[in-house]
C-alpha positions as CSV (number, residue, x, y, z in Angstrom):
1,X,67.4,65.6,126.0
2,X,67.0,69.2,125.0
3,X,64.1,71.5,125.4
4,X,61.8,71.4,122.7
5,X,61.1,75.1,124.4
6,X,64.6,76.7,124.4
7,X,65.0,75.4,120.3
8,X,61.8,76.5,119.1
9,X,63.0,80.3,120.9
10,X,66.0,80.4,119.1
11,X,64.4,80.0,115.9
12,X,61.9,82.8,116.8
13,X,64.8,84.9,117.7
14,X,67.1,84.2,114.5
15,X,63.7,84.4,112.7
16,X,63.1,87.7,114.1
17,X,67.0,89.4,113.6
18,X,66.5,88.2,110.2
19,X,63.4,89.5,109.2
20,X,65.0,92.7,111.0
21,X,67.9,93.1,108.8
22,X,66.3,92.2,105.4
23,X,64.9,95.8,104.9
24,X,68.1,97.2,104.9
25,X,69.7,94.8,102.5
26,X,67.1,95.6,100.1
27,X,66.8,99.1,100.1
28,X,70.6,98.8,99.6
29,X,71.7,102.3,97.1
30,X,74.7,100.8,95.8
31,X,74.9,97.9,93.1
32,X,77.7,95.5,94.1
33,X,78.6,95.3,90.0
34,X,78.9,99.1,89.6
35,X,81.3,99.0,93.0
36,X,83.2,96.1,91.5
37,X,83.8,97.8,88.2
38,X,84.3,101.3,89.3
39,X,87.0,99.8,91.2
40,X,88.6,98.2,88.4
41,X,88.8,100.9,86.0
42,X,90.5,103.3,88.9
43,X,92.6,100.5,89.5
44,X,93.5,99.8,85.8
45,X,93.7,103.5,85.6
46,X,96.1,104.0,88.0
47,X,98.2,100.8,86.9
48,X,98.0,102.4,83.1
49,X,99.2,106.0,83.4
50,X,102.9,105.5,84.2
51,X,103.0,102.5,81.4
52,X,101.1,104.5,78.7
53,X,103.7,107.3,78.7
54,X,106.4,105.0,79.1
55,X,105.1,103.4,76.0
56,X,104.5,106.4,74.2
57,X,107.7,108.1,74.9
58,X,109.3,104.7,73.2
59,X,107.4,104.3,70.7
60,X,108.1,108.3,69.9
61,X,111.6,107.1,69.9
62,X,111.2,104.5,67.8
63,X,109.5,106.4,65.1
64,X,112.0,109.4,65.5
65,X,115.3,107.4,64.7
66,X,112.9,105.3,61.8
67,X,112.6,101.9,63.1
68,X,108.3,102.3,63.0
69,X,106.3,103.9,61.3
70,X,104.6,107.4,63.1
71,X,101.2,105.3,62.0
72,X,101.8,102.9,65.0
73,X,102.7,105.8,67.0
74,X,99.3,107.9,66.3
75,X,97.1,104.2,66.5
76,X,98.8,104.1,70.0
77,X,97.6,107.4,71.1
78,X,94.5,107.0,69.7
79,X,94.0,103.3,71.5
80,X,95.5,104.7,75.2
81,X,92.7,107.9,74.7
82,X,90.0,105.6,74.2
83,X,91.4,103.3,76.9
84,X,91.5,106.3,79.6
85,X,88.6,108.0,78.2
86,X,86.4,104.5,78.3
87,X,83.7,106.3,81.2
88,X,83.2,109.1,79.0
89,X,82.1,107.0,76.5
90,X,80.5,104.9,78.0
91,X,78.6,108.0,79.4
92,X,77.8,109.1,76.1
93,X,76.3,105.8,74.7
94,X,74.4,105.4,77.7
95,X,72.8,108.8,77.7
96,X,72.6,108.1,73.6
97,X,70.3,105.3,75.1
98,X,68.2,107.0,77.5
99,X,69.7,104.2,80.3
Protein backbone atom coordinates (compact mmCIF):
# COMPACT_ATOMS: atom_id res chain seq x y z
CA UNK A 1 0.00 0.00 0.00
CA UNK A 2 1.15 3.44 -0.97
CA UNK A 3 1.41 6.50 1.03
CA UNK A 4 -1.45 8.53 0.92
CA UNK A 5 1.48 11.20 1.95
CA UNK A 6 4.01 10.82 -0.86
CA UNK A 7 0.79 10.92 -3.68
CA UNK A 8 -0.85 13.85 -2.32
CA UNK A 9 3.01 15.62 -2.63
CA UNK A 10 3.36 14.84 -6.08
CA UNK A 11 0.21 16.44 -6.93
CA UNK A 12 1.27 19.60 -5.01
CA UNK A 13 4.44 19.47 -6.84
CA UNK A 14 3.02 18.86 -10.52
CA UNK A 15 0.36 21.40 -9.33
CA UNK A 16 2.89 23.87 -8.47
CA UNK A 17 5.38 23.38 -11.89
CA UNK A 18 2.24 23.86 -13.57
CA UNK A 19 0.91 26.82 -12.25
CA UNK A 20 4.67 27.88 -12.72
CA UNK A 21 4.83 27.60 -16.38
CA UNK A 22 1.27 28.89 -17.32
CA UNK A 23 2.40 32.57 -17.25
CA UNK A 24 4.77 32.10 -19.77
CA UNK A 25 2.54 30.23 -22.18
CA UNK A 26 0.13 32.96 -21.96
CA UNK A 27 2.01 35.90 -22.38
CA UNK A 28 3.32 33.96 -25.35
CA UNK A 29 4.23 37.06 -28.50
CA UNK A 30 3.90 34.81 -31.26
CA UNK A 31 0.49 33.34 -32.66
CA UNK A 32 1.04 29.70 -33.66
CA UNK A 33 -1.30 30.45 -37.04
CA UNK A 34 0.78 33.48 -38.16
CA UNK A 35 4.07 31.07 -37.58
CA UNK A 36 2.30 28.35 -39.53
CA UNK A 37 1.43 30.58 -42.41
CA UNK A 38 4.43 32.65 -42.65
CA UNK A 39 6.05 29.47 -43.05
CA UNK A 40 4.10 28.43 -45.82
CA UNK A 41 4.13 31.23 -48.06
CA UNK A 42 8.21 31.31 -47.79
CA UNK A 43 7.98 27.87 -48.41
CA UNK A 44 5.58 28.16 -51.48
CA UNK A 45 7.70 31.08 -52.26
CA UNK A 46 10.72 29.43 -52.52
CA UNK A 47 9.13 26.24 -54.26
CA UNK A 48 7.45 28.87 -56.93
CA UNK A 49 10.25 31.06 -58.22
CA UNK A 50 12.23 28.55 -60.27
CA UNK A 51 8.69 27.09 -61.75
CA UNK A 52 7.18 30.58 -62.44
CA UNK A 53 10.08 31.51 -64.81
CA UNK A 54 10.30 28.19 -66.12
CA UNK A 55 6.61 28.67 -66.97
CA UNK A 56 6.92 31.95 -68.25
CA UNK A 57 9.86 31.45 -70.34
CA UNK A 58 7.49 28.53 -72.07
CA UNK A 59 4.71 30.05 -72.30
CA UNK A 60 6.83 33.15 -74.01
CA UNK A 61 7.82 30.48 -76.34
CA UNK A 62 4.72 29.28 -77.12
CA UNK A 63 3.26 32.57 -77.91
CA UNK A 64 6.47 33.62 -79.95
CA UNK A 65 6.30 30.65 -82.65
CA UNK A 66 1.99 31.19 -82.44
CA UNK A 67 0.78 28.18 -80.78
CA UNK A 68 -1.09 30.70 -77.79
CA UNK A 69 -2.24 33.54 -77.68
CA UNK A 70 0.18 36.52 -75.84
CA UNK A 71 -3.33 36.86 -73.75
CA UNK A 72 -2.47 33.65 -71.81
CA UNK A 73 0.96 34.84 -71.55
CA UNK A 74 0.10 38.41 -69.91
CA UNK A 75 -2.92 36.53 -67.56
CA UNK A 76 0.13 34.40 -66.53
CA UNK A 77 2.26 37.24 -65.44
CA UNK A 78 -0.40 38.96 -63.98
CA UNK A 79 -1.59 35.63 -61.91
CA UNK A 80 2.37 34.72 -60.77
CA UNK A 81 2.61 38.83 -59.54
CA UNK A 82 -0.38 38.50 -57.59
CA UNK A 83 0.74 35.00 -56.36
CA UNK A 84 4.26 36.42 -55.20
CA UNK A 85 2.95 39.72 -54.24
CA UNK A 86 -0.01 38.06 -51.99
CA UNK A 87 1.69 39.77 -48.41
CA UNK A 88 1.64 43.01 -49.92
CA UNK A 89 -1.79 42.81 -50.49
CA UNK A 90 -2.75 41.37 -47.99
CA UNK A 91 -0.95 44.31 -46.19
CA UNK A 92 -2.79 46.67 -47.97
CA UNK A 93 -6.35 45.32 -47.31
CA UNK A 94 -5.51 44.94 -43.81
CA UNK A 95 -4.34 48.37 -43.23
CA UNK A 96 -7.53 49.43 -45.68
CA UNK A 97 -9.27 47.76 -42.57
CA UNK A 98 -7.65 49.33 -39.70
CA UNK A 99 -6.73 45.33 -38.46
Amino acid sequence: MTCPYLRCAAVRISSLAVVLVLPSIAFAQASPFDTGASSLVNFALTIGTPIAILIIIGLAIAAAVGRISWGWVIGAIIGIAAIFGSPQIVAWIRSMFGV
